[in-house]
N, C-alpha and C positions, 0 to 999 in steps of 0.2 A: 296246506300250501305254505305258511307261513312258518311253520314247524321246519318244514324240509329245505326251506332256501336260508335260515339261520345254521341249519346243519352243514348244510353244505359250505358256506361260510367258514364255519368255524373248525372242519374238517383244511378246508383248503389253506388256511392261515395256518394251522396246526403245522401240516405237510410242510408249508414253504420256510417256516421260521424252525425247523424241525429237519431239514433235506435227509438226514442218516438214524435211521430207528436204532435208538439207543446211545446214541451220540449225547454228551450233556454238553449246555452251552459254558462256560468261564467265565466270568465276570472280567472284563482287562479296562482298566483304566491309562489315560493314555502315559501317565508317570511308569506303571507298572509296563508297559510297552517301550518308553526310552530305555528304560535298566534291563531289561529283556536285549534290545538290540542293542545296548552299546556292550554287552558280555559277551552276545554271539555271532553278531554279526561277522560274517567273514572277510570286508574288508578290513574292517578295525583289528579284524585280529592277524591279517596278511600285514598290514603297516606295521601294526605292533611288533612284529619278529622283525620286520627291516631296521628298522628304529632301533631293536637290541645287537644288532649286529653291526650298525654304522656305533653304535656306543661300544662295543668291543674292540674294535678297529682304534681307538682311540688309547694307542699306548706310547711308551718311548721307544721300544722295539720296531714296532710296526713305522715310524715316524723316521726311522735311520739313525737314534741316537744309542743304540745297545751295541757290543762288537757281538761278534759271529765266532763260537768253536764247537769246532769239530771234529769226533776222536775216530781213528780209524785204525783196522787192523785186518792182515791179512797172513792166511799160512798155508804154503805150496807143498805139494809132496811132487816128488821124481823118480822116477827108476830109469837108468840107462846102460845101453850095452855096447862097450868100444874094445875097439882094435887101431891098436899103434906100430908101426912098421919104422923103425930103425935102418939107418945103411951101415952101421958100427957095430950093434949087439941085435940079440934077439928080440922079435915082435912080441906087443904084451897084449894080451887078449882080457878083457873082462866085464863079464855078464853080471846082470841083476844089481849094479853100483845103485845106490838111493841117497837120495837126500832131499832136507826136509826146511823148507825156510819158511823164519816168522817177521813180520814187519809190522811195525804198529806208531802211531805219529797223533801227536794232538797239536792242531792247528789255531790260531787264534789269528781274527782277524778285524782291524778297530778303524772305521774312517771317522775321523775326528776332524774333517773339515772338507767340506760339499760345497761351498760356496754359499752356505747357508742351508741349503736347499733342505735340510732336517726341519730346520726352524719353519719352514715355509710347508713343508710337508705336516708338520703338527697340527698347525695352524690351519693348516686344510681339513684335517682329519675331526677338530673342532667344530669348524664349518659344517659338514656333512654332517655332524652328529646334530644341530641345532636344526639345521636342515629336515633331518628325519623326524626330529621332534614337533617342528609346525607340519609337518605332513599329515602327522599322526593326528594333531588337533584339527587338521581343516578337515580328514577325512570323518573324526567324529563330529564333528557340526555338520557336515554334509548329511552323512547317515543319523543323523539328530533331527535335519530339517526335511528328510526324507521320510523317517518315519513319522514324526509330526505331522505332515502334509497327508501322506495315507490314512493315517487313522482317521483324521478328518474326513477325510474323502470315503471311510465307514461310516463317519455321523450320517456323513451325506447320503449317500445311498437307502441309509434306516430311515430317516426322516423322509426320504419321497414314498417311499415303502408306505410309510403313515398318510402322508397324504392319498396317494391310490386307495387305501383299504378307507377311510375317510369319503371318499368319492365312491368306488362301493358299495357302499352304506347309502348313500342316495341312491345308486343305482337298483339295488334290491328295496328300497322303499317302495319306488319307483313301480316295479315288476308286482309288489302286493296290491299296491292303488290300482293299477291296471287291471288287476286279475277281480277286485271286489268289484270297480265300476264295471266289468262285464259280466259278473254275476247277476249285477240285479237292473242289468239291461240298458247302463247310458254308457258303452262304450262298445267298440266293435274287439274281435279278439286280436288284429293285424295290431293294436296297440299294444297287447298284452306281445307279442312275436316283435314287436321293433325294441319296448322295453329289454325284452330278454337278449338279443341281440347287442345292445349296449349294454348290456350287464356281462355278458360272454366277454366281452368287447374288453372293458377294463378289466376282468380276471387274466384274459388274457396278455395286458401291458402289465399286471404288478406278478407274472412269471417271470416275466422278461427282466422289470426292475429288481427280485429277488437275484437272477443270474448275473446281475450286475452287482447285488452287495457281495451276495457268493467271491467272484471275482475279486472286487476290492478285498474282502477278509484275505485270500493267496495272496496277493501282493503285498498287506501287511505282514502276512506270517514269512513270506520269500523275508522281508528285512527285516526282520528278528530272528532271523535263523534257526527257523524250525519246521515243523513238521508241513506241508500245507492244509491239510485236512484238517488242522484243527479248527473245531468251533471256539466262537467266545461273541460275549454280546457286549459294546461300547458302553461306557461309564459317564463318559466326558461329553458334554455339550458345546456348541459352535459359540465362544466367547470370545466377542472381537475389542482388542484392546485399541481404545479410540485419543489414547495421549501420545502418539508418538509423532516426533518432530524432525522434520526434512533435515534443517541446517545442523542439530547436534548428532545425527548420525552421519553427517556428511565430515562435518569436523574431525571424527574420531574415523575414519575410515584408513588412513596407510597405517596408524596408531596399534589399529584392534584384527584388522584382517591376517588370517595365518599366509593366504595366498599373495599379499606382498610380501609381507614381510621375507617369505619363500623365497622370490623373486628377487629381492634383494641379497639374500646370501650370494645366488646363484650369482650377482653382478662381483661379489666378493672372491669371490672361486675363479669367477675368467680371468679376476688381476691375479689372484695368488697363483695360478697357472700362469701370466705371463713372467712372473717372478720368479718362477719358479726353472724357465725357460733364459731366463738372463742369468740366474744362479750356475747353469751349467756350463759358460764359459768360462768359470774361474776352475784353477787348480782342485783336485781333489789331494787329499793326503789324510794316508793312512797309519795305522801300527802293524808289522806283520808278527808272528812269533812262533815258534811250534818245537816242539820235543821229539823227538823220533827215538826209535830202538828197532835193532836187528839184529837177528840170529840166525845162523846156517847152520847148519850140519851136511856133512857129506864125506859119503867115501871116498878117498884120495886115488883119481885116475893115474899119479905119477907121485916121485917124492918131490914135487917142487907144489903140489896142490894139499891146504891148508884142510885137516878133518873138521873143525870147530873154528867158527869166525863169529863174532860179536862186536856190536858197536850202539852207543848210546851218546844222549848230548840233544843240545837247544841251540836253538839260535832266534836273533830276532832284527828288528829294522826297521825302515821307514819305505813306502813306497809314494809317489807322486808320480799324479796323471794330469798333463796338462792339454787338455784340446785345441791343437795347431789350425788342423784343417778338416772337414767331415763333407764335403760336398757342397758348400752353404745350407747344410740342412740345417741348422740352428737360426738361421737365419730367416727361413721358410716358416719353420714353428714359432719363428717371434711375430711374424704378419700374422700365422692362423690363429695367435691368441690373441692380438688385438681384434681382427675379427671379430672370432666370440665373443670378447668381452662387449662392442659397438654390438653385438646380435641380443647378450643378455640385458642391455641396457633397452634397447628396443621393445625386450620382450616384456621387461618392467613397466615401461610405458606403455604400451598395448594392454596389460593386464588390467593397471592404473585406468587407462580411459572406459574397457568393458565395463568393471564394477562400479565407475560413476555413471554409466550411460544407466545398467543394469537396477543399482540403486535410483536413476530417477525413474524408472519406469515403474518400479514399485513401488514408487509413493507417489507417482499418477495414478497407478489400479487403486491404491488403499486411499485415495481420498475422495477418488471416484465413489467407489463403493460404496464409502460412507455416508454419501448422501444419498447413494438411491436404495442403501437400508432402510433410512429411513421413510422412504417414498414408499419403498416394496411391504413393509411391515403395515402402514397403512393402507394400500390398496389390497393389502390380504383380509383384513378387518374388515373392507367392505365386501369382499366377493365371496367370504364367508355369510356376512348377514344377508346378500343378494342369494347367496343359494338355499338359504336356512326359508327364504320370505316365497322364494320361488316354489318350492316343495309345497308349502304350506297351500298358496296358491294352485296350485297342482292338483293337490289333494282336495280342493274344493271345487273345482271343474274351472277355475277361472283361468287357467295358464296349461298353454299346448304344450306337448311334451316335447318339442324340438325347440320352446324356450326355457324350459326347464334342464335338458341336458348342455344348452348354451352355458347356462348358470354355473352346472354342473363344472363344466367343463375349465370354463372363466376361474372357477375357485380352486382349480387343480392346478391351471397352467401359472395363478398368482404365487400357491404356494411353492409349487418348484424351482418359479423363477425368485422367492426370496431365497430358496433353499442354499440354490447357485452362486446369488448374489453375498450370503451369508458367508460362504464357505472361499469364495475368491476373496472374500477382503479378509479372511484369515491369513491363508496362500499367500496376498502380499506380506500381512504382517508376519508373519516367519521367515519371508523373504527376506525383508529390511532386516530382523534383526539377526538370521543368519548370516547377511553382508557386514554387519557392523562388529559380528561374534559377540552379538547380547543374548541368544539362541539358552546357551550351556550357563550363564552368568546368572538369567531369573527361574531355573529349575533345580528343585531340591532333590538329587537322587539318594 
């Protein structure tokens, strides 16, 4: 009996830590996990094409300071067939007349004065490029503190995993005691049937908690952008860093955050659009210039029509556009950019008060925690030596077996709840230092 409930044990661990025959596990550590998702992730790599493309955007062409040429050319053929009637001589008839015209012109065209509005448009174009540049960093600290967060949330899951198979192990003790004290006659068998019953009992919660690590591993592999089927077994243990300080990450917060900083370009953008909108009631003035050439040919319907015509030559000048009057629409667009600009100012404050509100909430969980780690660490130390003492007792007829699975029970629910309590005072601390962007700053990739 003893023989076949070790097997079946060690059979059922097999299967659950094993789910795909043939499948090998990977060793992933959680460093080897950041540099995995920060290469594949596919937001990081969607931001990263925007980001090259708001930096390509960033020319003197695209800005309005380059002139504009361009060459053109075109060549017509004709066939015509006429009749001319005279009241003095004879009518002229003539069929299949052809002719053949070339035209071709290069144009140049130079606005050398917008009201600024190039200057103002560069300047924008600068903006937007910095702009995409903090994007790019907040989305990799995001997906930095996303995949950190998960993997942990693999410790988690493996370590309840331990604790059940832990609990287990009493449970089948449990089920041999029973079955010996009713061999040699001081116990009924409904003991050995309630035993097995609470032994069935946890088998069947540590399927449920493997379905849960299962799980957690797809959502790490979803943010490293891969496969989800793949196995791998964690490296890294729940290490909670217990020196961090409310008031100097609060100091550094508009300093270090890419999502203000953001935010504040953004309030830079509504003025250089309102400027940009005051730039357009000044005069524009340009350079025009262009070169042209033409050539005909044609058969002569009379003698006063030329067989060969050609003509060549440039010209050039100034043109100026001065905005009179346009409906007061410029004047519409100058409220809707003040607007905007009172909306992005808003919105910088709004942002500003979330991430203070957000960072104190985090360093209420992480200081929480920290002391009922320690509380939690110590009531597991007892509920371990409570079920080690209970067993014992157990085993000697002194302790009923529905105080023994109390025990049981006690030293499961202590370790799970340090488990929890372990892994949430992580969770804050990645919190804070993703809010303060220390995240990317104390990791060696």
């Amino acid at each position: 009996m003893l023989i076949y409930k070790k097997a079946v044990l060690i059979l059922l661990t097999v299967g659950l830590l094993l789910p795909r025959l043939g499948q090998s596990q990977d060793r992933l550590s959680l460093q080897d996990a950041v540099r995995i998702g920060l290469k594949h992730n596919f937001d990081i790599q969607v931001v990263a094409n925007e980001q090259q493309i708001d930096k390509n955007n960033v020319t003197l062409g695209n800005a309005g300071f380059l002139p504009s040429l361009e060459a053109r050319a075109t060549r017509t053929f004709s066939e015509n067939n006429s009749r001319q009637e005279f009241p003095t001589g004879p009518d002229r008839v003539r069929t299949g007349a052809g002719s053949n015209n070339l035209n071709s012109s290069v144009n140049l065209n130079w606005v050398i004065f917008d009201g600024f509005g190039m200057f103002i448009n560069l300047e924008r174009l600068k903006t937007l490029e910095k702009a995409g540049s903090l994007l790019t960093k907040e989305t990799v600290e995001n997906t930095f503190s996303d995949i950190t967060a998960s993997y942990y949330e693999v410790v988690r899951q493996a370590y309840k995993i331990q604790a059940l198979q832990d609990a287990i192990a009493i449970s089948e003790a449990r089920v041999e005691i029973a079955q010996a004290q009713y061999e040699v006659g001081v116990s009924a068998k409904v003991e050995i049937l309630r035993a097995q019953v609470d032994y069935n009992a946890d088998k069947s919660e540590l399927l449920l908690q493997q379905e849960a690590l299962q799980n957690a591993k797809i959502n790490l592999n979803q943010l490293l952008g891969r496969n989800p089927d793949i196995n791998f077994a964690v490296t890294d243990s729940i290490v909670v860093d217990t020196t961090l300080k409310y008031s100097a990450a609060d100091n550094g917060l508009y300093a270090s955050n890419p999502l203000l900083q953001r935010l504040q370009l953004d309030r830079q953008l509504a003025q250089l659009n309102r400027k940009a909108i005051q730039a357009s009631r000044y005069p524009t003035v340009g350079i025009i210039s262009a070169y042209n050439f033409n050539r005909s040919e044609a058969e002569p319907l009379n003698e006063f029509q030329a067989r060969f015509n050609q003509n060549r030559g440039y010209n050039y000048g100034l043109t100026v556009n001065l905005p009179i009057f346009n409906g007061f629409n410029i004047n519409r667009q100058a409220q809707n950019a003040r607007i905007s600009q009172e909306t992005a100012n808003l919105a910088f404050q709004q942002a500003e008060n979330r991430l203070q509100a957000d960072l104190a909430r985090a360093y209420s969980q992480y200081a929480n925690r920290l002391q009922l780690l320690e509380l939690e660490e110590s009531n597991v130390k007892l509920a371990q030596e409570n079920a080690a003492i209970a067993l014992e007792r157990y085993r000697l007829g002194l302790l009923t077996a529905i105080e023994l699975r109390e025990a049981q029970r006690n030293e499961l629910i202590a370790s799970n709840r340090l488990i929890d309590i372990r892994y949430e005072a992580k969770a804050a601390e990645v919190e804070i230092k993703r809010l303060t962007s220390s995240l990317l700053q104390e990791t060696q990739l």
